[in-house]
C-alpha positions in Angstrom: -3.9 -110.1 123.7 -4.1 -113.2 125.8 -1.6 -116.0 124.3 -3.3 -119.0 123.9 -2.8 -122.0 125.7 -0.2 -124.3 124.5 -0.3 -128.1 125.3 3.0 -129.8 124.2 1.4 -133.0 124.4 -0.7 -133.0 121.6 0.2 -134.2 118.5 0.1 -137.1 116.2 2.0 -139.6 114.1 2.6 -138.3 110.5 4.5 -140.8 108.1 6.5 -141.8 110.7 7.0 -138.0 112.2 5.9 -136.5 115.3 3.7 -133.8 114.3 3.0 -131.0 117.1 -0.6 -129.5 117.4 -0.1 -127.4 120.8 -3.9 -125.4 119.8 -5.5 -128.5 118.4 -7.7 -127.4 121.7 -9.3 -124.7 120.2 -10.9 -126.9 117.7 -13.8 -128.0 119.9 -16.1 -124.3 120.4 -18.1 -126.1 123.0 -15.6 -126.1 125.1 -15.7 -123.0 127.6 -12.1 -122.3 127.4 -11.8 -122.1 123.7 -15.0 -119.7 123.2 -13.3 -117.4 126.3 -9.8 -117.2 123.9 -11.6 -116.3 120.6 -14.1 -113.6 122.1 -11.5 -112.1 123.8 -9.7 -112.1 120.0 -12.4 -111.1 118.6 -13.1 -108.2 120.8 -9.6 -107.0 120.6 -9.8 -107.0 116.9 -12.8 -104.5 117.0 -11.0 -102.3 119.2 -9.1 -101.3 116.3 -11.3 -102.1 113.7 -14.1 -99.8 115.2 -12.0 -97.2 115.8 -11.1 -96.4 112.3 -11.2 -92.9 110.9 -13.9 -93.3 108.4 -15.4 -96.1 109.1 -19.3 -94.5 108.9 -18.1 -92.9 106.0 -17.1 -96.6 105.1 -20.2 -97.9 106.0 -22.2 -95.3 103.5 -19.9 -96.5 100.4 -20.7 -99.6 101.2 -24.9 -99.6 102.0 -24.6 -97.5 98.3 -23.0 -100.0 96.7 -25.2 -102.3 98.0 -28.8 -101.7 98.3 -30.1 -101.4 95.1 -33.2 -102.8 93.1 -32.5 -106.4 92.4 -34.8 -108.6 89.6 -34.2 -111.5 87.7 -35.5 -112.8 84.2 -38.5 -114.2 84.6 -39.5 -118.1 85.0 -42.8 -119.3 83.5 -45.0 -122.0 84.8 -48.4 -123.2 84.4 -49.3 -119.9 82.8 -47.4 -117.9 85.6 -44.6 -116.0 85.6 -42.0 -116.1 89.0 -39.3 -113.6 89.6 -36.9 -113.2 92.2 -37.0 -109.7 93.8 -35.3 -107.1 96.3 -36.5 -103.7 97.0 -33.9 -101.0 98.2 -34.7 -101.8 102.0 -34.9 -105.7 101.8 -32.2 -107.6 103.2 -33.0 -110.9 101.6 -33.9 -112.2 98.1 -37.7 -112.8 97.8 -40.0 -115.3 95.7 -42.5 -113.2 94.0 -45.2 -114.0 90.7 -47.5 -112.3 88.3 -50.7 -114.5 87.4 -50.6 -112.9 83.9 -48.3 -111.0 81.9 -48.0 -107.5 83.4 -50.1 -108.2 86.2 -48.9 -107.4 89.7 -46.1 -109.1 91.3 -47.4 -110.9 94.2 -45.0 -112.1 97.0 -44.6 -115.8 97.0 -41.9 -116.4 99.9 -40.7 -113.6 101.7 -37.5 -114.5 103.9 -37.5 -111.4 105.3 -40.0 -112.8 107.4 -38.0 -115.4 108.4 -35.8 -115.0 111.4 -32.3 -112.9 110.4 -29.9 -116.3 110.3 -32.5 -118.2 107.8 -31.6 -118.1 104.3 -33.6 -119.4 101.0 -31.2 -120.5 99.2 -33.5 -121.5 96.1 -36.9 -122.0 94.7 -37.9 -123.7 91.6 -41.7 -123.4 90.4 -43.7 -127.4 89.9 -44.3 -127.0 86.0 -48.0 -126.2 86.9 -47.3 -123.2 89.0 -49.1 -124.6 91.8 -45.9 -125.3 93.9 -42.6 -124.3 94.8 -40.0 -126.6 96.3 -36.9 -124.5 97.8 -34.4 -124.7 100.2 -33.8 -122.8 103.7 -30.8 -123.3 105.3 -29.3 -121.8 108.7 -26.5 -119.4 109.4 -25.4 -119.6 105.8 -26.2 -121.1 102.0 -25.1 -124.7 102.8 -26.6 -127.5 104.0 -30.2 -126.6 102.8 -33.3 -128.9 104.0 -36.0 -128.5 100.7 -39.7 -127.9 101.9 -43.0 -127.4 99.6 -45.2 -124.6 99.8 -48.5 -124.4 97.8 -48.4 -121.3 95.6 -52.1 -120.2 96.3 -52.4 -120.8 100.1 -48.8 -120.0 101.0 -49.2 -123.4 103.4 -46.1 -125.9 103.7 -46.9 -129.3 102.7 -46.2 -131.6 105.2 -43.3 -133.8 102.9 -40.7 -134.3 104.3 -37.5 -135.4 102.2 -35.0 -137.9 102.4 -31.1 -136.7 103.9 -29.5 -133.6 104.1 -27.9 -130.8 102.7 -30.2 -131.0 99.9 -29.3 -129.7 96.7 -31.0 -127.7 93.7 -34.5 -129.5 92.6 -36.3 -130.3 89.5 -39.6 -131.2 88.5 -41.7 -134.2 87.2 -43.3 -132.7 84.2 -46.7 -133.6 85.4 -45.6 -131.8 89.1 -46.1 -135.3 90.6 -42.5 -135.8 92.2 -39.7 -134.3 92.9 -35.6 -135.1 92.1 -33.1 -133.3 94.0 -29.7 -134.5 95.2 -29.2 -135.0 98.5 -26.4 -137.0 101.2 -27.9 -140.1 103.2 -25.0 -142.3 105.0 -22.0 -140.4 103.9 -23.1 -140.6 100.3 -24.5 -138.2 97.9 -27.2 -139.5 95.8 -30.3 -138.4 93.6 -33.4 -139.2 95.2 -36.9 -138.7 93.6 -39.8 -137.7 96.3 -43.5 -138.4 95.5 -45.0 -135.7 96.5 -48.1 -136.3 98.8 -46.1 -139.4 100.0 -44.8 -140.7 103.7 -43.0 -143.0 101.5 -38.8 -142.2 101.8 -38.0 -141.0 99.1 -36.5 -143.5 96.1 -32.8 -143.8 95.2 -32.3 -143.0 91.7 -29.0 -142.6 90.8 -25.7 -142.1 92.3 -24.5 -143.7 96.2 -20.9 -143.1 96.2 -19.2 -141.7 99.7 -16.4 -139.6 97.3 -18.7 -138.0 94.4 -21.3 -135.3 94.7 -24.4 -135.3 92.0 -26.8 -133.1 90.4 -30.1 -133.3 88.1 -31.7 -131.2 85.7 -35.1 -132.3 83.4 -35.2 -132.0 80.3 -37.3 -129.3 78.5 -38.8 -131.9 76.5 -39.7 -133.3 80.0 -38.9 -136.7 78.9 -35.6 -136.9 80.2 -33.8 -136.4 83.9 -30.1 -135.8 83.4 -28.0 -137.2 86.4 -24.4 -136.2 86.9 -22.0 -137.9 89.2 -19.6 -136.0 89.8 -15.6 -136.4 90.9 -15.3 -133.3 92.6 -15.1 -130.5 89.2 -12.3 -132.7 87.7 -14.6 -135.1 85.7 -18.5 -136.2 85.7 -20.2 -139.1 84.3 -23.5 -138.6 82.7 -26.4 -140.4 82.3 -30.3 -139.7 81.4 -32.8 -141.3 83.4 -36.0 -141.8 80.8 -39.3 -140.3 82.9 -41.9 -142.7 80.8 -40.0 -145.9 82.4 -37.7 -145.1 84.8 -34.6 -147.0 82.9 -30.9 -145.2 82.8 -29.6 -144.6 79.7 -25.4 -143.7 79.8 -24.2 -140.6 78.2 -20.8 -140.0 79.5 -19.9 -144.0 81.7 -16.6 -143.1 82.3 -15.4 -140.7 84.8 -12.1 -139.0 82.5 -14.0 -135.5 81.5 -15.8 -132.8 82.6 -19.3 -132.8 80.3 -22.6 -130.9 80.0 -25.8 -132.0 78.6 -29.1 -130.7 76.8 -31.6 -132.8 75.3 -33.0 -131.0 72.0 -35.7 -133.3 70.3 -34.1 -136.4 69.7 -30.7 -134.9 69.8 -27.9 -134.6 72.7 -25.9 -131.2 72.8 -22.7 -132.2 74.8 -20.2 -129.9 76.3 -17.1 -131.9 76.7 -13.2 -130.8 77.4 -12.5 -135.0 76.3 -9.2 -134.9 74.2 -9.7 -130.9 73.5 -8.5 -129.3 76.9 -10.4 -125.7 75.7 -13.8 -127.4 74.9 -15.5 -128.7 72.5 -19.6 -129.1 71.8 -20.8 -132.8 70.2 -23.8 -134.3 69.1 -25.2 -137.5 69.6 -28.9 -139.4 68.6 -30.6 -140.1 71.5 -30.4 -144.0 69.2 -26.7 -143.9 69.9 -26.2 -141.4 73.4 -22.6 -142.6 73.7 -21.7 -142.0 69.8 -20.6 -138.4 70.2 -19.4 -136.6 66.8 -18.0 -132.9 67.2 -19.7 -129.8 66.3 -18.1 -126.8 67.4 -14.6 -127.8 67.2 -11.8 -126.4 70.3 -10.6 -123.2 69.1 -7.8 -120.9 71.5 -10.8 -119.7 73.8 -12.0 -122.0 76.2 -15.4 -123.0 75.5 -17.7 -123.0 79.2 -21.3 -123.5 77.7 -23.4 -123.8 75.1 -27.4 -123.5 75.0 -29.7 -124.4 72.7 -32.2 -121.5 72.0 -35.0 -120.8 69.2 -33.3 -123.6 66.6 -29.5 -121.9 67.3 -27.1 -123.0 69.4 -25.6 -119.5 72.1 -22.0 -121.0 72.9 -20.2 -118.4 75.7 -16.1 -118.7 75.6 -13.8 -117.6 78.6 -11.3 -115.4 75.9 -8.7 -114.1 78.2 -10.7 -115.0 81.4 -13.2 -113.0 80.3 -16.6 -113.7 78.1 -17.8 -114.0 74.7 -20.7 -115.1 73.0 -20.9 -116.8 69.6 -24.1 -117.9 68.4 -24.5 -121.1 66.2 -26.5 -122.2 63.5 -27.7 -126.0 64.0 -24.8 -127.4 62.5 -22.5 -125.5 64.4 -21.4 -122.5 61.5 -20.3 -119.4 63.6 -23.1 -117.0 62.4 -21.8 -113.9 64.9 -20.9 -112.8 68.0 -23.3 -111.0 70.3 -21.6 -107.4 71.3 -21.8 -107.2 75.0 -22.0 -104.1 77.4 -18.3 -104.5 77.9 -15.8 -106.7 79.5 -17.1 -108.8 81.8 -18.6 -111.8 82.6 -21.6 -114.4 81.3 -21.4 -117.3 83.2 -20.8 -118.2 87.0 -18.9 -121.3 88.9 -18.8 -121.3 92.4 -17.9 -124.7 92.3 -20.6 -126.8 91.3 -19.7 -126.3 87.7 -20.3 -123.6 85.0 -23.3 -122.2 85.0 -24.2 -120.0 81.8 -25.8 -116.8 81.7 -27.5 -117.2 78.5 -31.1 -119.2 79.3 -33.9 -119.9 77.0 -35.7 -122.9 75.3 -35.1 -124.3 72.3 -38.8 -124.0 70.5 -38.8 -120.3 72.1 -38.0 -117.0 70.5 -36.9 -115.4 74.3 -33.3 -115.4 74.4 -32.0 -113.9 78.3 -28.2 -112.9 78.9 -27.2 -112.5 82.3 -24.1 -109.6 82.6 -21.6 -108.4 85.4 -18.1 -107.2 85.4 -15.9 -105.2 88.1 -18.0 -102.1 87.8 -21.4 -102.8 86.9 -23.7 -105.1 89.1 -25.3 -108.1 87.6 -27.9 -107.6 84.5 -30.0 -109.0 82.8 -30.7 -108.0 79.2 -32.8 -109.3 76.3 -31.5 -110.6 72.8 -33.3 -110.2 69.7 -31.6 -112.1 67.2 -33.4 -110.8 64.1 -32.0 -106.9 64.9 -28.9 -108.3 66.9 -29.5 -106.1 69.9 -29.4 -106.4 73.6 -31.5 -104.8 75.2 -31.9 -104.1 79.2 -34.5 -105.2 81.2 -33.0 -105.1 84.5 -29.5 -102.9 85.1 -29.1 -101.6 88.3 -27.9 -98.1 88.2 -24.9 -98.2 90.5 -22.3 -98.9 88.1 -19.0 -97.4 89.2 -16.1 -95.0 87.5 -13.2 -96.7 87.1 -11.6 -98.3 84.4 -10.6 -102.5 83.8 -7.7 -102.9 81.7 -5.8 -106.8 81.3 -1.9 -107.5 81.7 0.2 -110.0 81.0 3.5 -110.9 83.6 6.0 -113.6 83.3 6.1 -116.4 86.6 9.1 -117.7 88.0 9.3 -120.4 85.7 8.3 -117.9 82.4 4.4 -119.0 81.8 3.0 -116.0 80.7 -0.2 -115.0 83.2 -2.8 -112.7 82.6 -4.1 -110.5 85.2 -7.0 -107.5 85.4 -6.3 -104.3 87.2 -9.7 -102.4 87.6 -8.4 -98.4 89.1 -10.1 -95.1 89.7 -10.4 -93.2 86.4 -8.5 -90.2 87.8 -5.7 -92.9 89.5 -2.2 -91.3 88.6 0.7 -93.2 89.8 1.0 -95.6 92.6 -2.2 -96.5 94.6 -3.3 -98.9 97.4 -4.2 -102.2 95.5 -5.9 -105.0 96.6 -4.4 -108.0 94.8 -7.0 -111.4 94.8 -6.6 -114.5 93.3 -8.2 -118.3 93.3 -6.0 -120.6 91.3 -8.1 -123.8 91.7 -10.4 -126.1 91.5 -11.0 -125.4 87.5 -12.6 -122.0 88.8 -11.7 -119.1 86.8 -11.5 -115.6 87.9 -13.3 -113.2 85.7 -15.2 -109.6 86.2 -17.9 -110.0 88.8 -19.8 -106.6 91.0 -18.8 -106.7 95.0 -20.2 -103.6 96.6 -16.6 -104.2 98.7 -15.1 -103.9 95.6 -16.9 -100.8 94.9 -16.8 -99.2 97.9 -12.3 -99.4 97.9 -12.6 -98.3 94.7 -14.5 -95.2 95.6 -12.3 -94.8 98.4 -9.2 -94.6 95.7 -7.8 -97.8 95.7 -7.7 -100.5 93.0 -8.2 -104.1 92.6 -5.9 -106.7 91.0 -6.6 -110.0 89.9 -4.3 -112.9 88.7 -5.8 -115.8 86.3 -2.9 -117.8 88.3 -2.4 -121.5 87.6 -5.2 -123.9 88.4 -8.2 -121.8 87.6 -10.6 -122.3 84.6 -9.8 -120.1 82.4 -7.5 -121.3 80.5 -8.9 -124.9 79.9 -8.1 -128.1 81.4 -4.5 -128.3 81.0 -4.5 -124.8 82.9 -6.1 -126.4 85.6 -3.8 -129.6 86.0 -0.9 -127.3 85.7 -1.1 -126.4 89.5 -2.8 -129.4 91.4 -1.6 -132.2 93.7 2.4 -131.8 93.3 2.3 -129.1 91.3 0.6 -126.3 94.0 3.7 -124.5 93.6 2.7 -123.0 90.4 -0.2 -121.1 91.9 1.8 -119.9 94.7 4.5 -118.9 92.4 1.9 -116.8 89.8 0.8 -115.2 92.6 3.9 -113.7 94.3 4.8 -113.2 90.9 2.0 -111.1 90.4 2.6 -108.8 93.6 6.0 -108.4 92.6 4.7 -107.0 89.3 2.8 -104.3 90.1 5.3 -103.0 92.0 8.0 -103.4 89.7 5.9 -101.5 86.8 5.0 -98.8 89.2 1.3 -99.8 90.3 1.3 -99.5 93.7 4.3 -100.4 95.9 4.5 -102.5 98.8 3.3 -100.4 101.6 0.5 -100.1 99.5 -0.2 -103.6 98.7 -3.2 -105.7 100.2 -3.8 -109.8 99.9 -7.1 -110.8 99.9 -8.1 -114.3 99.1 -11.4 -116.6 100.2 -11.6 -120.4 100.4 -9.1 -121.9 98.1 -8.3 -118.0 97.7 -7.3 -117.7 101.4 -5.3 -120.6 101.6 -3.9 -119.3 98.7 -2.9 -115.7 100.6 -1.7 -117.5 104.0 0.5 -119.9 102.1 2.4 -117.1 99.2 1.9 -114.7 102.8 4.0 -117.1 105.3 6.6 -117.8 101.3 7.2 -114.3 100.6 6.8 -112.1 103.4 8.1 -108.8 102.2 5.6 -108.7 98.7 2.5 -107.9 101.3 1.8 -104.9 103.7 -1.0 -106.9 104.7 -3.4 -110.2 104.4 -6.9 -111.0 104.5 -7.8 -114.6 104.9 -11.1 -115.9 104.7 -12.4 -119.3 105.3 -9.1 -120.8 104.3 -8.7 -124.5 105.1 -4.8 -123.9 106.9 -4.0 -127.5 107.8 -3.0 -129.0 104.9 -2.2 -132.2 106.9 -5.3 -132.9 107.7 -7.8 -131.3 105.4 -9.8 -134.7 105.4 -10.9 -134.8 108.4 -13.4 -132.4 107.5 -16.5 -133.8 105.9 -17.1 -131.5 103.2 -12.7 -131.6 102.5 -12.2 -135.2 102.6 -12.9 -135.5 98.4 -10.9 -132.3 98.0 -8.4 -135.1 97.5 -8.4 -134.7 93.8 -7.0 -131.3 94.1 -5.2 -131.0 96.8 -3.5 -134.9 96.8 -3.6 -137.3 99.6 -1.9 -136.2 103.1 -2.2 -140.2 103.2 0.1 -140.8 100.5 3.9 -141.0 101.4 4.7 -138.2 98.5 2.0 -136.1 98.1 1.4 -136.2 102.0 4.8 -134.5 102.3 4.3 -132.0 99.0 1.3 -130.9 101.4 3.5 -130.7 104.6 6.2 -128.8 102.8 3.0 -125.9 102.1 0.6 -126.0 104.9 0.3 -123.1 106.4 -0.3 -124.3 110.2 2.7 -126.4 110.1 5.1 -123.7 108.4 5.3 -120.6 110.6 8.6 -119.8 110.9 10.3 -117.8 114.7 12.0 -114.6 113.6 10.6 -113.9 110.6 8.4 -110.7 110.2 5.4 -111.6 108.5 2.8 -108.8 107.5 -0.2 -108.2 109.2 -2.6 -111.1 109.1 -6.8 -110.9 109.9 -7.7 -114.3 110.3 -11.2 -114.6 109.0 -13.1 -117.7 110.0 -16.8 -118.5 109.2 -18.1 -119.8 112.1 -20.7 -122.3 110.6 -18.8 -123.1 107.7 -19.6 -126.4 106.2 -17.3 -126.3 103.4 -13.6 -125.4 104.9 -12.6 -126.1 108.8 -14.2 -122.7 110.9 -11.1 -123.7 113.6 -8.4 -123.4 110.8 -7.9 -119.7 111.1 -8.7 -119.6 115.2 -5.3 -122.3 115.5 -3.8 -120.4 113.2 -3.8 -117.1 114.9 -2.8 -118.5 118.2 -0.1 -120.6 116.5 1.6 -117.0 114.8 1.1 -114.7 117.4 3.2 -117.4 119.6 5.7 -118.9 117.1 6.4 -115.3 114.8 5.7 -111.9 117.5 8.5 -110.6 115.0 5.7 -109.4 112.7 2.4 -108.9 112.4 -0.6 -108.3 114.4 -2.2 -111.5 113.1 -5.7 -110.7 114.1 -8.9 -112.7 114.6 -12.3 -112.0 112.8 -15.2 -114.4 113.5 -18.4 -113.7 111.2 -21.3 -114.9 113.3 -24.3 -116.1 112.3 -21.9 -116.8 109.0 -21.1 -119.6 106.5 -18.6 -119.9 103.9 -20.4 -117.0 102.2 -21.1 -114.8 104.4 -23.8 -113.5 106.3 -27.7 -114.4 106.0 -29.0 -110.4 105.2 -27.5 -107.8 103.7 -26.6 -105.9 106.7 -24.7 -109.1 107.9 -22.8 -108.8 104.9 -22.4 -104.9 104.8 -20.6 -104.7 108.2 -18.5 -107.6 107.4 -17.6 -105.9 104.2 -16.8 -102.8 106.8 -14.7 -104.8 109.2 -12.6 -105.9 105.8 -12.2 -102.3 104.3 -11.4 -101.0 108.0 -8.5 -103.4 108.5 -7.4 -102.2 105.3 -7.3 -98.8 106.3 -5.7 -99.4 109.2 -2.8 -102.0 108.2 -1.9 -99.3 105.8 -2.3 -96.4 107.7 0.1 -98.2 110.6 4.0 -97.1 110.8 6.0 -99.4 108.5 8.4 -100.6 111.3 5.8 -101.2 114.1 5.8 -104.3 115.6 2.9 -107.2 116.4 
């Protein structure tokens, strides 16, 4: 493969230091030059990757594991009832609703008649069923532009909202207006859009260039809850009351991370403020900011907690995976709710924990949304009076193999907890794909990937690490590894590898690194600090250049996790890490496939193209360190499901091929 061009004269002033950045080139795509270098990259990376042995068998695992019958719980509206839906062939989510109960579905919007690189990212019913605002984006799930389409003609309205990358909407309850959260000016604010009006749309709440916000309204539909947030490290809360307009705090202070539900005249508050695990409060909507505890913080770390049918459903992270406990009033444990098996209730992909248990609170419909390593996401029914689950939606490709939790010791003798999910019939050693996060107060727990699936079929295994800086151990597990204290993650991680080899797992030859986002630069970073633990690396959408990480828009507030490259101390704690500016000549790294997302909005899509050129320069010692553009792609992948089914190919391929290759071959 073509070396890249180096320029020596690039660079820039670091604390006082000379930094060199020789590919800082290959930033700009437009230029000719720089798309020449990473096609030709790209193409040599298919040369191997297509040439596989078993790659259509590959393929088949994959397509099996994921084309299947998708539904969600239904949402009620004016009398209607909208569901999300996928048949086996569709390759995109669709908007569908039934004008009665058990009537026929009817398709409300169908993106798979939108053009392959469009994606509806959500869709949220006016109160009187008569509308739908949702939100289509463009080569990926970010940066979403809201539009309103009238339910019974299927025409777009003409309003046109204020900013951009507009987030999750909610509903006047009267289906006059519109709040959603949106950036205008480098800020994020939440705006509220009269619907029918050329009017821009009216600032509520928020304006501030370093936090992002979000809104929900009540289901009493006398409240909009506003959160500001400081990245996922702490939120400030306030309710905006709908009958005349005035804000009314909650949570003023930025120093915790809280939740809110408005029940009657009553505030449910999820709050880790002085108990690190969680802790639910009260307050009269008289007093808002008078909070008295409820559910005190127990050893599990308590995510969410919703009010349904007069009890309160609170679901617990116990060993990084979930629990629920249901409440009376009053907060007295009544029971637990048995679950399929272990696995997972909620979801975080960043914005904050979502739970999987919905309802209202003068309803008797109690929904729980399930997924773990083998079994796909579900959703099933509660009936409190029998304490049953039942299934209303479980998609029947569930997979044999069995999850089972460790426990290791780090470098420094925390004591981790990790899942290993293997084929029932594994024996012995077996190719393992170890994965981990460590970050942004994200915790790992058991969640369906058909890729997952598929390597499992193909007799391999899956590890994950609930290393330092996730979620799932609370707050202080969190603050353990961020700014200054990286380290930790790193540290948990290598541990890990170094683990399952030691007690006979798999062994090095054997072992994979897979990590995405805050996961990949995760994998690059413990990859380039402990070479010999890893046969091989995937690393997708990593940010790489710790140095600079701000420059990109949607990294500059990462800040708060990361530290400050601007600050003499942390600045150097990030230079001592970052993975552009530590390859070392001589060393034998493993094999590396670099996997950018070329319209990434959240982490730097030229991260992983510099890096590659940097290694194959500065370390030809080891590797291959290949190069893996996913077109058409943001940070999560592909816009249809085939996007995403030969990207999940191209990642099990490398696999077999770095393991397959002889151990002393060189780059």
């Amino acid at each position: 493969m073509r070396p890249a061009r180096c320029d020596p004269a690039s660079g820039f002033w670091f604390h006082g230091e000379w930094i060199p950045d020789p590919y800082e080139w290959l930033e700009n795509f437009d230029d000719p030059e720089a798309r020449s270098w990473i096609e030709e990259q790209e193409a040599a990376t298919h040369r191997i990757l297509d040439a596989v042995t078993g790659r259509e068998r590959l393929r088949a695992e994959v397509a099996r594991a994921s084309r299947y019958e998708r539904l969600s719980r239904p949402v009620r509206a004016g009398g209607r009832e909208f569901v999300w839906q996928a048949g086996l062939g569709d390759e995109k989510l669709m908007l569908t609703m039934r004008r009665e109960l058990d009537g026929r579905l009817e398709t409300v919007i169908d993106p798979n008649t939108w053009p392959s690189t469009e994606a509806l990212v959500y869709a949220v019913p006016s109160p009187d069923g008569r509308l739908v605002a949702f939100g289509k984006a463009l080569g990926g799930t970010h940066d979403a532009r809201i539009e309103v389409m009238e339910v019974d003609t299927g025409l777009v309205r003409p309003d046109r909202l204020r900013g951009s990358n507009h987030m999750d909407a909610a509903w006047r309850p009267d289906s006059s207006a519109l709040f959603y959260a949106a950036l205008d000016d480098g800020k994020e604010s939440i705006y509220e859009h009269r619907i029918g009006s050329d009017a821009p749309a009216k600032q509520v709440f928020g304006g501030h260039e370093d936090y992002w916000c979000s809104v929900s309204v009540s289901e009493c539909g006398r409240y909009a809850v506003l959160y500001q947030w400081h990245f996922v490290h702490a939120n400030v809360v306030f309710l905006l009351r709908l009958a005349d307009d005035e804000l009314v705090p909650v949570a003023a202070t930025m120093q915790a991370v809280n939740q809110v539900q408005v029940v009657d005249d009553e505030l449910l508050i999820v709050t880790d403020l002085d108990a690190s695990r969680g802790r639910l409060c009260k307050a009269s909507m008289r007093s808002p900011t008078e909070w008295h505890t409820v559910i005190a913080e127990t050893d599990d770390t308590l995510q969410t907690v919703a009010g349904i049918g007069g009890r309160l459903y609170a679901v617990y992270s116990h060993a990084a995976s979930h629990r629920i406990a249901v409440h009376d009033v009053d907060g007295r444990r009544i029971r637990d709710v048995e679950l399929p098996a272990l696995g997972s209730v909620t979801g975080n992909e960043g914005g904050g924990v979502v739970s999987g248990v919905t309802g209202s609170w003068h309803g008797d419909e109690v929904w729980v949304e399930f997924q773990s390593f083998v079994q796909p996401l579900s959703i099933y029914r509660y009936d409190f009076d029998v304490d049953e689950l039942t299934g209303y939606h479980v998609p029947e490709v569930a997979i044999d193999a069995v999850t089972h939790q460790v426990w290791y010791e780090s470098m420094d003798g925390t004591e981790v907890s990790m899942f290993v999910v293997r084929p029932k019939d594994a024996d012995g050693p077996v190719p393992t794909r170890l994965s981990g996060y460590g970050g942004f107060n994200i915790d790992v727990s058991p969640w369906y990937s058909p890729v997952h699936a598929a390597w499992l079929r193909s007799g391999g295994a899956l590890a994950y690490p609930n290393i330092r800086g996730g979620g799932e151990y609370g707050r202080e597990w969190h603050e353990a590894a961020i700014g200054t204290k990286r380290q930790n993650a790193f540290n948990d991680y290598i541990a890990a590898a170094r683990w399952l080899v030691a007690n006979g797992y798999t062994t090095t030859d054997q072992l994979v690194s897979r990590g995405n986002s805050n996961g990949g630069l995760l994998v690059a970073v413990t990859a380039l600090q402990a070479p010999d633990a890893f046969r091989a690396v995937f690393c997708r959408a990593p940010i790489l250049d710790m140095i600079r990480f701000t420059r990109f828009e949607n990294g500059r507030t990462a800040t708060v996790e990361f530290g400050s490259p601007d600050d003499p101390v942390e600045g150097a704690y990030l230079a001592g890490y970052s993975p552009y500016h530590n390859v070392r000549s001589g060393v034998r790294y493993p094999a590396v496939a670099f996997v950018p997302a070329m319209n990434d909005k959240v982490a730097p899509p030229y991260d992983p193209v510099k890096m590659v050129a940097r290694m194959q320069a500065d370390a030809p010692d080891g590797g291959p360190y290949l190069l893996l553009p996913l077109r058409d792609s943001g940070h999560d992948g592909g816009t249809t499901l085939a996007a995403v089914i030969e990207q999940d190919v191209d990642e099990l391929c490398f696999y077999g091929w770095a393991l397959s290759r002889n151990h002393m071959s060189s780059g």
